[in-house]
PDB file of N, CA, C and O in Angstrom:
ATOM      1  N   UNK A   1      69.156  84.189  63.034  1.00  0.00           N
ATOM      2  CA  UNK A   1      69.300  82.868  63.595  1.00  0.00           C
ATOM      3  C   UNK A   1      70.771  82.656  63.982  1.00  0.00           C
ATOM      4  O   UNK A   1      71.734  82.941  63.271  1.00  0.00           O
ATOM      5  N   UNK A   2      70.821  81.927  65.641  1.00  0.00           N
ATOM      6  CA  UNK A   2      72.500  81.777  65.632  1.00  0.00           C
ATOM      7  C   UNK A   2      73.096  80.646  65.354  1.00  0.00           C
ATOM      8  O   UNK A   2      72.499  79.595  65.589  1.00  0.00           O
ATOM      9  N   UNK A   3      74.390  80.637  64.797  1.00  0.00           N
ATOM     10  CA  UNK A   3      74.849  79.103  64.162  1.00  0.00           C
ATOM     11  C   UNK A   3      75.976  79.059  65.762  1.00  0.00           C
ATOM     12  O   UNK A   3      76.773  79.853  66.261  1.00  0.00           O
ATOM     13  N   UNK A   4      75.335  77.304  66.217  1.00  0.00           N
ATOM     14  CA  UNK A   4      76.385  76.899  66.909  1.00  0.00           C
ATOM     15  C   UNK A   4      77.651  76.218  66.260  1.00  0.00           C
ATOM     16  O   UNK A   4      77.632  75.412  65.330  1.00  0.00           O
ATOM     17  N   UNK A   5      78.921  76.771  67.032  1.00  0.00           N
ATOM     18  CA  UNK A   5      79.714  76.679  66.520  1.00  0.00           C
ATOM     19  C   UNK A   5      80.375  75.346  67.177  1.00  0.00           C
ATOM     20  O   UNK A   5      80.545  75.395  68.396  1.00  0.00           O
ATOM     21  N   UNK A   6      80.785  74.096  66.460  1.00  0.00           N
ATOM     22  CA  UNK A   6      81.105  72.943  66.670  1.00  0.00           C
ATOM     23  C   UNK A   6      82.553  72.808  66.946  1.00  0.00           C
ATOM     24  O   UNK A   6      83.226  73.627  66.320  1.00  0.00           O
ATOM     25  N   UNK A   7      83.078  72.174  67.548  1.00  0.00           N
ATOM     26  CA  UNK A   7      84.310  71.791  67.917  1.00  0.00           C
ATOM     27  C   UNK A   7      85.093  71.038  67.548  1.00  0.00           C
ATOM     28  O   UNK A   7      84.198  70.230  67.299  1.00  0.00           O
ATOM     29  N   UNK A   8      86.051  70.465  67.237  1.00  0.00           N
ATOM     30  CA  UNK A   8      87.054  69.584  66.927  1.00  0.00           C
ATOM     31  C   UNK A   8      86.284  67.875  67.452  1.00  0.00           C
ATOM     32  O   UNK A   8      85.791  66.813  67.073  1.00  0.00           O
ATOM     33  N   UNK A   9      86.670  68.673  68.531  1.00  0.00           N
ATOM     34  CA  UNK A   9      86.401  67.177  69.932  1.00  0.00           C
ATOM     35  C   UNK A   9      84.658  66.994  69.844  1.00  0.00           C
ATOM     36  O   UNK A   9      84.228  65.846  69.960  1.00  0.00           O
ATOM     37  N   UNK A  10      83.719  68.074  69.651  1.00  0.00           N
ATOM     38  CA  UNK A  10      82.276  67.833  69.530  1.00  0.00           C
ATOM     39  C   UNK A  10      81.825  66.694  68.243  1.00  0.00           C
ATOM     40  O   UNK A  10      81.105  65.696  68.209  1.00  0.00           O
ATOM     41  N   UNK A  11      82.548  67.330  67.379  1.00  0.00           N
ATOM     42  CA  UNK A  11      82.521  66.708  65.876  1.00  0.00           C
ATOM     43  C   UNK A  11      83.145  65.308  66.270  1.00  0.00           C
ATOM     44  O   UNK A  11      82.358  64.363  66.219  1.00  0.00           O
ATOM     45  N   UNK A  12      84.350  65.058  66.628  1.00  0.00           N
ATOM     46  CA  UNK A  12      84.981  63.294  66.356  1.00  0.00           C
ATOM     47  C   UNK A  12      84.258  62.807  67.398  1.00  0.00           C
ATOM     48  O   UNK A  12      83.566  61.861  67.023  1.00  0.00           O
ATOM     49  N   UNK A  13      84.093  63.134  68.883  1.00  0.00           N
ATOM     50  CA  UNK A  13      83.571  62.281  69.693  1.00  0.00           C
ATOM     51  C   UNK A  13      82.167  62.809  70.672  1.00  0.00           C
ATOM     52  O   UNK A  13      82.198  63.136  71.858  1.00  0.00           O
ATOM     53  N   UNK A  14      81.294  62.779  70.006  1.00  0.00           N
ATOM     54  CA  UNK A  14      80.101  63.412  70.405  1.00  0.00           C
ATOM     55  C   UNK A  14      78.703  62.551  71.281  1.00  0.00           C
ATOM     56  O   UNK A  14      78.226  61.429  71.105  1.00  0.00           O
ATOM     57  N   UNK A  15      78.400  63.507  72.126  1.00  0.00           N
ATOM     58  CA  UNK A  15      77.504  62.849  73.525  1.00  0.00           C
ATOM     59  C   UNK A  15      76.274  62.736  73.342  1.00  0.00           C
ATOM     60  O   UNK A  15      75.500  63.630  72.999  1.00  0.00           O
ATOM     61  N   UNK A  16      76.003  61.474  73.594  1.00  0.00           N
ATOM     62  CA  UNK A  16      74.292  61.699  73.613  1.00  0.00           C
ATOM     63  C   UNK A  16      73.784  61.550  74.997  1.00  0.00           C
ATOM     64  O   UNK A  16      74.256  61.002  75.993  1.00  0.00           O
ATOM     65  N   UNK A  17      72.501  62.302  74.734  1.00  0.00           N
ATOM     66  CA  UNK A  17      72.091  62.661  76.284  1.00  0.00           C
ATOM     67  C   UNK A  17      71.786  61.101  77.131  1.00  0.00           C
ATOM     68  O   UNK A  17      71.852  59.940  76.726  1.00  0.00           O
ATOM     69  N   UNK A  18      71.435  61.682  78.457  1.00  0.00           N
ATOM     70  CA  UNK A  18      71.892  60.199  79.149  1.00  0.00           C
ATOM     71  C   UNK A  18      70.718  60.235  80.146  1.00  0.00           C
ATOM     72  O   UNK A  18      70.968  60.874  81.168  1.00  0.00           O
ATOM     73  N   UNK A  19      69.318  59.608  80.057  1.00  0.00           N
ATOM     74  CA  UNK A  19      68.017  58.926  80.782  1.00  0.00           C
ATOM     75  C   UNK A  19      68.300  58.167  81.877  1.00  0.00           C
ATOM     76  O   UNK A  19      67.444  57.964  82.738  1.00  0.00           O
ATOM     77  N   UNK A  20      69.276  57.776  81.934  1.00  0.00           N
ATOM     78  CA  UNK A  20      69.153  56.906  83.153  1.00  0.00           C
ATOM     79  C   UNK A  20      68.934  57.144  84.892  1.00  0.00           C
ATOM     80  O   UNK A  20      68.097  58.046  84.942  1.00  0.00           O
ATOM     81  N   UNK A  21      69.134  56.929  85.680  1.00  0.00           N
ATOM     82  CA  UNK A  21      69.092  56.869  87.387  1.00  0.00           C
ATOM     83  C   UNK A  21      70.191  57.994  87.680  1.00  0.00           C
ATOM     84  O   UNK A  21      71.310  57.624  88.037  1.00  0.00           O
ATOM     85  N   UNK A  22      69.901  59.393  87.536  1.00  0.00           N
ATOM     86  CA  UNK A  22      70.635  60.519  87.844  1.00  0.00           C
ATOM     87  C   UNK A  22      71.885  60.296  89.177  1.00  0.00           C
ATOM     88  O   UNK A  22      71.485  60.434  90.333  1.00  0.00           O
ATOM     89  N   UNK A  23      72.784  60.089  89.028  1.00  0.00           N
ATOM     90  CA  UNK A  23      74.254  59.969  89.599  1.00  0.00           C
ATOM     91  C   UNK A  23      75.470  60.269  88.787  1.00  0.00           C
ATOM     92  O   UNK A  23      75.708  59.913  87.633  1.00  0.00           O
ATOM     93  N   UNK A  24      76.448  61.234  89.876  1.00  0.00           N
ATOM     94  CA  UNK A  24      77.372  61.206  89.401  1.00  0.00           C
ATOM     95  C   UNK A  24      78.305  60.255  88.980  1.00  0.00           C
ATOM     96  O   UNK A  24      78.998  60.597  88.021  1.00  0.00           O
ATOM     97  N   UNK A  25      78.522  59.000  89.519  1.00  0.00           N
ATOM     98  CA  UNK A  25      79.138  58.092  89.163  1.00  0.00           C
ATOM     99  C   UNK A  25      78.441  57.284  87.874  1.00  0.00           C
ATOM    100  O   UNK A  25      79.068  56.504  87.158  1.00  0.00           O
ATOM    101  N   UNK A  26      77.032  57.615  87.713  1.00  0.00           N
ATOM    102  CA  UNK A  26      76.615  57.136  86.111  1.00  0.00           C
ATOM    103  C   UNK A  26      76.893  57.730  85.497  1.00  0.00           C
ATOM    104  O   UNK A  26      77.341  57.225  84.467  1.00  0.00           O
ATOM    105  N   UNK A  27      76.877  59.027  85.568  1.00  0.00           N
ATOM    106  CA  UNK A  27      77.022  60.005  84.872  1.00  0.00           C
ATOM    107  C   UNK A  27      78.626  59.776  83.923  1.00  0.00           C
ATOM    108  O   UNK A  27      78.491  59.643  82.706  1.00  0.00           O
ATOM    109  N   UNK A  28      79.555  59.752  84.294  1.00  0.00           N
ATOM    110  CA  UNK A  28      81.012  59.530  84.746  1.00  0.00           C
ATOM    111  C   UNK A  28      80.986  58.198  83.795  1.00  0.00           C
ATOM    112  O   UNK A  28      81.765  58.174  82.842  1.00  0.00           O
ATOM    113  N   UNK A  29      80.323  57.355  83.972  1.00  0.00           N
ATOM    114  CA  UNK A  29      80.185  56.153  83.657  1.00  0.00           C
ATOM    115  C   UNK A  29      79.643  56.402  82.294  1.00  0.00           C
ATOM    116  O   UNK A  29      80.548  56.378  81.459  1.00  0.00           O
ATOM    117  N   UNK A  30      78.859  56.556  81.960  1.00  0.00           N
ATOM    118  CA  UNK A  30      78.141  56.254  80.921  1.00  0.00           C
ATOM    119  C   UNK A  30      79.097  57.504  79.762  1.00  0.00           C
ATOM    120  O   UNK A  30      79.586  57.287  78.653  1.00  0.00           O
ATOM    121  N   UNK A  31      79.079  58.464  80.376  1.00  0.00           N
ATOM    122  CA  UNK A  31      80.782  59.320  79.431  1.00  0.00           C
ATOM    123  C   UNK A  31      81.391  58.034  78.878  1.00  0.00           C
ATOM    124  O   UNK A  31      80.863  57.222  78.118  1.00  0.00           O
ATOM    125  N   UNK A  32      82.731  58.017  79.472  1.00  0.00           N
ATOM    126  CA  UNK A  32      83.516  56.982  79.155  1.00  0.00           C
ATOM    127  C   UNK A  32      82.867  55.812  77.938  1.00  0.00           C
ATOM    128  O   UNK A  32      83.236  55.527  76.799  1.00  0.00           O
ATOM    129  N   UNK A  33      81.699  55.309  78.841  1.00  0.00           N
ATOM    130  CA  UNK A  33      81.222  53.924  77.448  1.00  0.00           C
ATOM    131  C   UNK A  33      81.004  55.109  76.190  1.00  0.00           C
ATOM    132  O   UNK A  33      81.551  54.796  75.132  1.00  0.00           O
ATOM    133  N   UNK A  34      80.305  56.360  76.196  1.00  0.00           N
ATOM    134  CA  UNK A  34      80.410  56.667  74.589  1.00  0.00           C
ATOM    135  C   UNK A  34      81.279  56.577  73.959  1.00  0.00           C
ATOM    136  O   UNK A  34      81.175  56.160  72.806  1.00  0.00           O
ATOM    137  N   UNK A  35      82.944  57.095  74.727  1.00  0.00           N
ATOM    138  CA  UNK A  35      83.462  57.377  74.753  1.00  0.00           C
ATOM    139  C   UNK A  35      84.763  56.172  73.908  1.00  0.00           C
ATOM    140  O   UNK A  35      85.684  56.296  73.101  1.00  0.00           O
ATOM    141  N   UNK A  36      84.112  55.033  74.704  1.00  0.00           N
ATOM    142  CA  UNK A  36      85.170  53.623  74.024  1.00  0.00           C
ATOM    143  C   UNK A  36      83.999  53.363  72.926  1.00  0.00           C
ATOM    144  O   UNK A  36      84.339  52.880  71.846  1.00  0.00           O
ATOM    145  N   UNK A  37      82.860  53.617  73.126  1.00  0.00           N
ATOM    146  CA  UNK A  37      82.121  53.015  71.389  1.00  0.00           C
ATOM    147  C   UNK A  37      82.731  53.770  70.201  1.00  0.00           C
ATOM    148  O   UNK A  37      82.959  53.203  69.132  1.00  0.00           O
ATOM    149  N   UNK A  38      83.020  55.232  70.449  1.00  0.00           N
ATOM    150  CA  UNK A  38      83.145  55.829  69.473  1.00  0.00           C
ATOM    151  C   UNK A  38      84.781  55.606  68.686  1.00  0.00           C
ATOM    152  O   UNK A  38      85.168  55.687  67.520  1.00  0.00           O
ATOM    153  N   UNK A  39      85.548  55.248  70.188  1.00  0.00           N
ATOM    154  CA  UNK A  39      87.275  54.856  69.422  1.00  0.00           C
ATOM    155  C   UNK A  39      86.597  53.304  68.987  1.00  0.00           C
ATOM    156  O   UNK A  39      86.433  52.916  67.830  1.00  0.00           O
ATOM    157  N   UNK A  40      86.418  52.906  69.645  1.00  0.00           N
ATOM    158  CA  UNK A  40      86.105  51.007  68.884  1.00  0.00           C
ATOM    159  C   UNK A  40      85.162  51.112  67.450  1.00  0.00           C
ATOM    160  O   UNK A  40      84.829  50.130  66.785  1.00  0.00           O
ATOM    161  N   UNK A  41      84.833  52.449  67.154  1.00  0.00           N
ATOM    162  CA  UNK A  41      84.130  52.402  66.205  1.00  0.00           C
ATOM    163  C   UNK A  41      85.258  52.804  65.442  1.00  0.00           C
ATOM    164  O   UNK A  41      85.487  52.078  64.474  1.00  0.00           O
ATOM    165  N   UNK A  42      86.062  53.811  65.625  1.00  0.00           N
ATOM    166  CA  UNK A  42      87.399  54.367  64.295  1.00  0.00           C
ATOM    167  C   UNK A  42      87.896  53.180  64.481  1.00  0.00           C
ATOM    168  O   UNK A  42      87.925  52.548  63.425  1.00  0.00           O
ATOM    169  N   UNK A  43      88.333  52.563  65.454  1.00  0.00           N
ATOM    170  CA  UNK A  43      89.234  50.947  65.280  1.00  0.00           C
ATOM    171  C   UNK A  43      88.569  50.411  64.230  1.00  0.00           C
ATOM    172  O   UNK A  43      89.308  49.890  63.394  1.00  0.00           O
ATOM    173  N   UNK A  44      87.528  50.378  64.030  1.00  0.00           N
ATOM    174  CA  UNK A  44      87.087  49.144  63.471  1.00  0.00           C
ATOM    175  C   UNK A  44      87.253  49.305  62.204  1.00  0.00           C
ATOM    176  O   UNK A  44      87.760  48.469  61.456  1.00  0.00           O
ATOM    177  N   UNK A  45      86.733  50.653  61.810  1.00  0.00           N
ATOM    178  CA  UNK A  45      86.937  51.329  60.483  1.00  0.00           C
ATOM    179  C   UNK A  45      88.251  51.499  60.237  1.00  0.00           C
ATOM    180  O   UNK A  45      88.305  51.112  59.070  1.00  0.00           O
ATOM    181  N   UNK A  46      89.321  51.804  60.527  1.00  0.00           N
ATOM    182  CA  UNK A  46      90.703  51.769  60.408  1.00  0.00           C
ATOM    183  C   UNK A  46      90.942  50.281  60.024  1.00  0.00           C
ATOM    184  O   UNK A  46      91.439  50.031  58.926  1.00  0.00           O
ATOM    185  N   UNK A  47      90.563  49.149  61.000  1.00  0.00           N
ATOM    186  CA  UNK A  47      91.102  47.979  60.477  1.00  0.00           C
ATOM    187  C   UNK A  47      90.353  47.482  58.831  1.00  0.00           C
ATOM    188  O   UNK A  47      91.060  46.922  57.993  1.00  0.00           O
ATOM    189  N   UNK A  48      88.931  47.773  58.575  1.00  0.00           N
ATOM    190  CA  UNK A  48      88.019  47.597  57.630  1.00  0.00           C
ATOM    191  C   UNK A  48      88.865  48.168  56.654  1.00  0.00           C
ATOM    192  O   UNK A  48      89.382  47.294  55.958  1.00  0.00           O
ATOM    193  N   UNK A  49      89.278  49.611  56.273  1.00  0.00           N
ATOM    194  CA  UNK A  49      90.122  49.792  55.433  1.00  0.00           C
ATOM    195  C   UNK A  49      91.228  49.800  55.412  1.00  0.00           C
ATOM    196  O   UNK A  49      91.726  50.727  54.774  1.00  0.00           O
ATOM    197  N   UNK A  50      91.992  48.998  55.948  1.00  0.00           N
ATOM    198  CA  UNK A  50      93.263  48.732  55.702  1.00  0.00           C
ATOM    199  C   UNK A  50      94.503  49.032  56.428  1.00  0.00           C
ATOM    200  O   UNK A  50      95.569  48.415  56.458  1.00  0.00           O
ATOM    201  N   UNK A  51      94.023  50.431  57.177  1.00  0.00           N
ATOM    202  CA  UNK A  51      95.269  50.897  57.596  1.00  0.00           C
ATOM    203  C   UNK A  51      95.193  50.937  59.444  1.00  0.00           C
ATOM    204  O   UNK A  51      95.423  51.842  60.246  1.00  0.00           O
ATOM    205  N   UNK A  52      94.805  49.650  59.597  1.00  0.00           N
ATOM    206  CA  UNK A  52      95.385  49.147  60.853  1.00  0.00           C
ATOM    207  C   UNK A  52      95.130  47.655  60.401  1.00  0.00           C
ATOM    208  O   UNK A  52      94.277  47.120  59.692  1.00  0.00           O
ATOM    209  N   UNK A  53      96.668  47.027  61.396  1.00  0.00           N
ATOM    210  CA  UNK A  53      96.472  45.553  60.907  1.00  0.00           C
ATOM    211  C   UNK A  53      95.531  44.477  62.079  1.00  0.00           C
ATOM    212  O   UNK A  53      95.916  44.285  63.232  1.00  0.00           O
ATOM    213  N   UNK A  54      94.732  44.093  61.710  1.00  0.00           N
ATOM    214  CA  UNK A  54      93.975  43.283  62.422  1.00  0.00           C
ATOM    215  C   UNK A  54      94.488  43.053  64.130  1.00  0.00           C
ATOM    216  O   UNK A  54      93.631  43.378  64.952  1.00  0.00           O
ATOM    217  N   UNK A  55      95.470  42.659  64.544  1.00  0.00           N
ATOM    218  CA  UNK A  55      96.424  42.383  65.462  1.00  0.00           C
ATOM    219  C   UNK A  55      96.586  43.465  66.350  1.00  0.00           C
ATOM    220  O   UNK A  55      96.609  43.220  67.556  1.00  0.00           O
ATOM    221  N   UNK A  56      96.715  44.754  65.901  1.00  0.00           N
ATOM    222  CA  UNK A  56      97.050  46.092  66.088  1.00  0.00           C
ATOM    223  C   UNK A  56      95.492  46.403  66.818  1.00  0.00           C
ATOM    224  O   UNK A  56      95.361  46.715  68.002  1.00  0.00           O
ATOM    225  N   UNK A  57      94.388  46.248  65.862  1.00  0.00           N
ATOM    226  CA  UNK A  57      92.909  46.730  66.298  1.00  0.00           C
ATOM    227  C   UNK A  57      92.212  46.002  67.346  1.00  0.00           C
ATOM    228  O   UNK A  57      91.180  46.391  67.894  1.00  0.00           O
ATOM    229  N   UNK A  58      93.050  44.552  67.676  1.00  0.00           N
ATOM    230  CA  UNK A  58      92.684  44.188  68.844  1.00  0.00           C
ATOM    231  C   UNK A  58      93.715  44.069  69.804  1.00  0.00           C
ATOM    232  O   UNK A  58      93.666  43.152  70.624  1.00  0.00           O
ATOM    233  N   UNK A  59      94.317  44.598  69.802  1.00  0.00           N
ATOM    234  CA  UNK A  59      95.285  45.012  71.188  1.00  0.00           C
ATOM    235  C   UNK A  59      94.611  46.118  71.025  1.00  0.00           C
ATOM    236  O   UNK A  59      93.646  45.792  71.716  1.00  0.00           O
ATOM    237  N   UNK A  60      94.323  47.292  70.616  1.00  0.00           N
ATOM    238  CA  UNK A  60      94.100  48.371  70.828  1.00  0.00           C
ATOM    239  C   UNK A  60      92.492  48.213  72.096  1.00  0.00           C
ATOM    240  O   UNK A  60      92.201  48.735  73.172  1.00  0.00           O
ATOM    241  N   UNK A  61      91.941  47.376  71.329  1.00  0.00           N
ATOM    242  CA  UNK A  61      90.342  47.380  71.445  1.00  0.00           C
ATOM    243  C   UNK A  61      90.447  46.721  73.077  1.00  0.00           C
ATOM    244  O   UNK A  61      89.904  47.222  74.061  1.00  0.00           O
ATOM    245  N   UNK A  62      91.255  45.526  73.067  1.00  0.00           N
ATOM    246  CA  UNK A  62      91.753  44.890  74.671  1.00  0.00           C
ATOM    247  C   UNK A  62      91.619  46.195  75.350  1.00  0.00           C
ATOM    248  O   UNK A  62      90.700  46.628  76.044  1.00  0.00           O
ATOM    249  N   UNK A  63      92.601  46.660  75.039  1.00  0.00           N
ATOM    250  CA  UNK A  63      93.427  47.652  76.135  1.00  0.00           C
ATOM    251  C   UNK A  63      92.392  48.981  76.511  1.00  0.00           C
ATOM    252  O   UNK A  63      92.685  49.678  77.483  1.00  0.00           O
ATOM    253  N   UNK A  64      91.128  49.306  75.666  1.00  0.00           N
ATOM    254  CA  UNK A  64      90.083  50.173  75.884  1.00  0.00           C
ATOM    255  C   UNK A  64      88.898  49.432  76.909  1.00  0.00           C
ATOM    256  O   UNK A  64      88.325  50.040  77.813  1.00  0.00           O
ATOM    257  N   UNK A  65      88.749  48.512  76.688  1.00  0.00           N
ATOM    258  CA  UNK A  65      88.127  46.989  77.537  1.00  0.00           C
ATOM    259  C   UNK A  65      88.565  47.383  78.946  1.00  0.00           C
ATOM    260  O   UNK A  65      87.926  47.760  79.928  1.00  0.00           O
ATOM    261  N   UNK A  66      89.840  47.177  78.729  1.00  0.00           N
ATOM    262  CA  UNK A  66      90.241  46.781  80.619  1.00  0.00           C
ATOM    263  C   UNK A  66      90.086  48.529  80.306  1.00  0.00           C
ATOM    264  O   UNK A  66      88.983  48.504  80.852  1.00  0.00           O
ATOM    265  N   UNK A  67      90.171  49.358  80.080  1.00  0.00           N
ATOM    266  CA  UNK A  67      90.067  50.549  80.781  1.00  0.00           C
ATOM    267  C   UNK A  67      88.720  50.901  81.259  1.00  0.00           C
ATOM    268  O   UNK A  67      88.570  51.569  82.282  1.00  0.00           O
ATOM    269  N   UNK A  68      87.786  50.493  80.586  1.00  0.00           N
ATOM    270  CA  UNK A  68      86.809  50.166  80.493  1.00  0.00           C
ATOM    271  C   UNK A  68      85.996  49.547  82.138  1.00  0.00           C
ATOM    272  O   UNK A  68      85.435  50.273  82.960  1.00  0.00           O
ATOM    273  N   UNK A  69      86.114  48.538  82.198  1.00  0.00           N
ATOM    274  CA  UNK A  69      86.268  47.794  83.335  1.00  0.00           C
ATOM    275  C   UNK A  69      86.575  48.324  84.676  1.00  0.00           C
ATOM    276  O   UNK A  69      85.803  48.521  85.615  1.00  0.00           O
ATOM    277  N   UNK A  70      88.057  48.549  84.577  1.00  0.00           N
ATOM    278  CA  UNK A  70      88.565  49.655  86.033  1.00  0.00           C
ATOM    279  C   UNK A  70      87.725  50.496  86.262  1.00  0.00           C
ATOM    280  O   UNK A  70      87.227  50.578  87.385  1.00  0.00           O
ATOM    281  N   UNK A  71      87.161  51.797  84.663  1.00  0.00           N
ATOM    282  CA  UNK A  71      86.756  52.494  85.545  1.00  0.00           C
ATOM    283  C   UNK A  71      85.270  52.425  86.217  1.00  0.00           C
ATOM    284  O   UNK A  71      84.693  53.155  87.022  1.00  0.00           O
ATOM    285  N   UNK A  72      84.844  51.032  85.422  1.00  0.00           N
ATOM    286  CA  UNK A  72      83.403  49.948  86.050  1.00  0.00           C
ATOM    287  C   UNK A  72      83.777  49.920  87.421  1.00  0.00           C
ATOM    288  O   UNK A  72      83.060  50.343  88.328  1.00  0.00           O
ATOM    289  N   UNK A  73      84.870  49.433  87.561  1.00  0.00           N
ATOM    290  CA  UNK A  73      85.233  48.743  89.335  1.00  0.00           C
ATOM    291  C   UNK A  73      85.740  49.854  89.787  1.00  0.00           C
ATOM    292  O   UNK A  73      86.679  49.117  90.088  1.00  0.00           O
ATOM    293  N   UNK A  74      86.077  50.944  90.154  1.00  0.00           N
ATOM    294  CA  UNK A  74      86.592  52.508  90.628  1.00  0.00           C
ATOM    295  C   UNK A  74      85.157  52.857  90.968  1.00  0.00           C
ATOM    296  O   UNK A  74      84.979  52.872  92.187  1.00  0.00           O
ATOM    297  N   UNK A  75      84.008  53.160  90.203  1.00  0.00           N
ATOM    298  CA  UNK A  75      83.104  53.716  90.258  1.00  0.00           C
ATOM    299  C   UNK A  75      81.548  53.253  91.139  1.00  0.00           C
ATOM    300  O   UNK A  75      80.589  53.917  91.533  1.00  0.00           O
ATOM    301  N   UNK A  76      81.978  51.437  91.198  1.00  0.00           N
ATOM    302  CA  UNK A  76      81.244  50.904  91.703  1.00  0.00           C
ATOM    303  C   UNK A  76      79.944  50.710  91.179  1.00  0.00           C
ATOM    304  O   UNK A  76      79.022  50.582  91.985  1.00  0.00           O
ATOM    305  N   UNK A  77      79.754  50.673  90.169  1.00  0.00           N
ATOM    306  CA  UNK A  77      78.583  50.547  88.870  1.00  0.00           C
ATOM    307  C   UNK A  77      78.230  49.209  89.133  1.00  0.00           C
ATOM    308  O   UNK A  77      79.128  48.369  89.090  1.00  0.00           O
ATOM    309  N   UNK A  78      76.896  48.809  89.439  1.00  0.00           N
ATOM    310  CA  UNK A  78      76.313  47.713  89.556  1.00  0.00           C
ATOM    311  C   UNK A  78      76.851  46.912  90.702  1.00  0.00           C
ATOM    312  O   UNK A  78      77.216  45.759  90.473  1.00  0.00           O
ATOM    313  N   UNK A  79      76.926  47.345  91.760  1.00  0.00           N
ATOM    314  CA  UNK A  79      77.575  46.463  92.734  1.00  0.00           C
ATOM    315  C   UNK A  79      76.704  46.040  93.971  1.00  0.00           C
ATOM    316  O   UNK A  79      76.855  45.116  94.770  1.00  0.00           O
ATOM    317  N   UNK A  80      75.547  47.213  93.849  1.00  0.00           N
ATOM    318  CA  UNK A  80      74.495  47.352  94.786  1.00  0.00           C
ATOM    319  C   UNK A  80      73.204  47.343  93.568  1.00  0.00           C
ATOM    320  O   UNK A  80      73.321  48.464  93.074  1.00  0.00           O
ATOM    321  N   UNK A  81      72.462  46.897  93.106  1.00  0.00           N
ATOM    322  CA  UNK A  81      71.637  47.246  91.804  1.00  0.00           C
ATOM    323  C   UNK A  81      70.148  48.096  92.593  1.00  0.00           C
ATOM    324  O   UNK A  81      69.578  48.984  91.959  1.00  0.00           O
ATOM    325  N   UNK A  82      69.815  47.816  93.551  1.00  0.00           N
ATOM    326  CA  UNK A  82      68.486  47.515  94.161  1.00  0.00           C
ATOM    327  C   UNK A  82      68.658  48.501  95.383  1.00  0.00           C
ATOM    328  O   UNK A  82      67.672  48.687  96.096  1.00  0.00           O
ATOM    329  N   UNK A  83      70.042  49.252  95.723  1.00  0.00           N
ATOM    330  CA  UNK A  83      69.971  50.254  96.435  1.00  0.00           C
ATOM    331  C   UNK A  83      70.193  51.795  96.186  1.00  0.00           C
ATOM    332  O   UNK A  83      71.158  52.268  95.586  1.00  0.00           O
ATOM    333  N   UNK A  84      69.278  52.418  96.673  1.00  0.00           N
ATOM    334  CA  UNK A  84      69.236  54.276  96.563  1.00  0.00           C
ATOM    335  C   UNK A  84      70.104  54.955  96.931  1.00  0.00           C
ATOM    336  O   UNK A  84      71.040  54.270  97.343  1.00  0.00           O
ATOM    337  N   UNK A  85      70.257  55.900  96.987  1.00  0.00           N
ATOM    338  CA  UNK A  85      71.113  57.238  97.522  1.00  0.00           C
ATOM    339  C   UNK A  85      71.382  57.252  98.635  1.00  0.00           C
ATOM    340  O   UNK A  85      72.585  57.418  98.837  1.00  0.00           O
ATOM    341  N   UNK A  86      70.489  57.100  99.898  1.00  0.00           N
ATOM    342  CA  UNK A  86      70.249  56.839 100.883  1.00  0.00           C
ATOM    343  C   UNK A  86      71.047  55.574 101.554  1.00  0.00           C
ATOM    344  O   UNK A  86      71.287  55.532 102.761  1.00  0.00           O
ATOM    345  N   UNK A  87      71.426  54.557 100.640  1.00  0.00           N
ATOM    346  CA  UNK A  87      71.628  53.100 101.055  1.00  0.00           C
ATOM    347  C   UNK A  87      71.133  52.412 101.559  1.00  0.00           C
ATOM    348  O   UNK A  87      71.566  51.652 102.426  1.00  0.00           O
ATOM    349  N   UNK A  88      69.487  52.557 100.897  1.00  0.00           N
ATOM    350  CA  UNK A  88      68.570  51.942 101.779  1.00  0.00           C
ATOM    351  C   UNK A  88      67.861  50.697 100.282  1.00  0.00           C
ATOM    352  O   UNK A  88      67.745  51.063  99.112  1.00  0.00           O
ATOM    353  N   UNK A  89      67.503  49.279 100.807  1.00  0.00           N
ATOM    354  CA  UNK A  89      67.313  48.801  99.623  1.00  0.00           C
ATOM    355  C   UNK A  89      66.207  48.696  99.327  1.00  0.00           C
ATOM    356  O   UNK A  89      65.371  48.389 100.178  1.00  0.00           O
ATOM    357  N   UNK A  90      65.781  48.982  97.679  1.00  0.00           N
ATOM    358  CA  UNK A  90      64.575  48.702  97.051  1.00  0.00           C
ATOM    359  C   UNK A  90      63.810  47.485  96.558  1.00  0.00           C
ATOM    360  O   UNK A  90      64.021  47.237  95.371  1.00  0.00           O
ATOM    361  N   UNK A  91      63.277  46.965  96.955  1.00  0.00           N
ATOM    362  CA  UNK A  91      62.797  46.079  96.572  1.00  0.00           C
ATOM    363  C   UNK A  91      62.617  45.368  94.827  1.00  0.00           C
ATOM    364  O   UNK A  91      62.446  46.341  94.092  1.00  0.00           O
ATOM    365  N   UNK A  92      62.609  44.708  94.405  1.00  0.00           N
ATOM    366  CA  UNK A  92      62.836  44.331  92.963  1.00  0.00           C
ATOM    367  C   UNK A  92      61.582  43.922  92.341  1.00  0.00           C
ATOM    368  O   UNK A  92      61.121  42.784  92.431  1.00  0.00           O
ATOM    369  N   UNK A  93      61.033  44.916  91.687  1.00  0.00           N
ATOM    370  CA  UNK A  93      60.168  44.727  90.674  1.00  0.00           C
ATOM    371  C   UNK A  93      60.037  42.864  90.368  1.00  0.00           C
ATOM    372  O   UNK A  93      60.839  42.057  89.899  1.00  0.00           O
ATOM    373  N   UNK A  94      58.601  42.728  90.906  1.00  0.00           N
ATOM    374  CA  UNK A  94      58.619  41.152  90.047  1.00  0.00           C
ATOM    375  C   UNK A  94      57.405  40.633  90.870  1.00  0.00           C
ATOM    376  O   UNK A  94      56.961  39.503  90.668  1.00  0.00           O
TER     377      UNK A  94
END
């Protein structure tokens, strides 16, 4: 049997697979959000025990937010909801 061998970076910040509307820019997108859950998750735990001061864990947490955001508005995530690949629009379920 072969043992996969885990990584530094696999181990602290690790991917779960991603179902959604196949695009590179989701793709891209939805990286990143694991990506700020998993630091907003050590933030949080850092501030919980002690060794970040409250103040510190939300400037930190701000400043992952707006990064957050940009790369929302760079990528163009939700700006068209109802249009395809094509740029042609779909009609809305209802």
């Amino acid at each position: 049997m072969e043992k996969k061998t885990v990584t530094k970076d696999d181990f602290l910040y690790p991917r779960g697979r991603y179902y959604g509307h196949v695009k590179p820019e989701n793709l891209v997108f939805n990286a990143n959000l694991q990506e700020f859950a998993q630091r907003i998750s050590y933030i949080c735990n850092l501030e919980t025990g002690g060794k970040l001061p409250p103040e510190e864990a939300y400037k930190q947490i701000k400043e992952l937010w707006k990064q957050l955001k940009r790369t929302k508005k760079q990528l163009k995530i939700g700006e068209s909801p109802f249009q395809d690949d094509q740029g042609n629009q779909d009609e809305p379920e209802g």
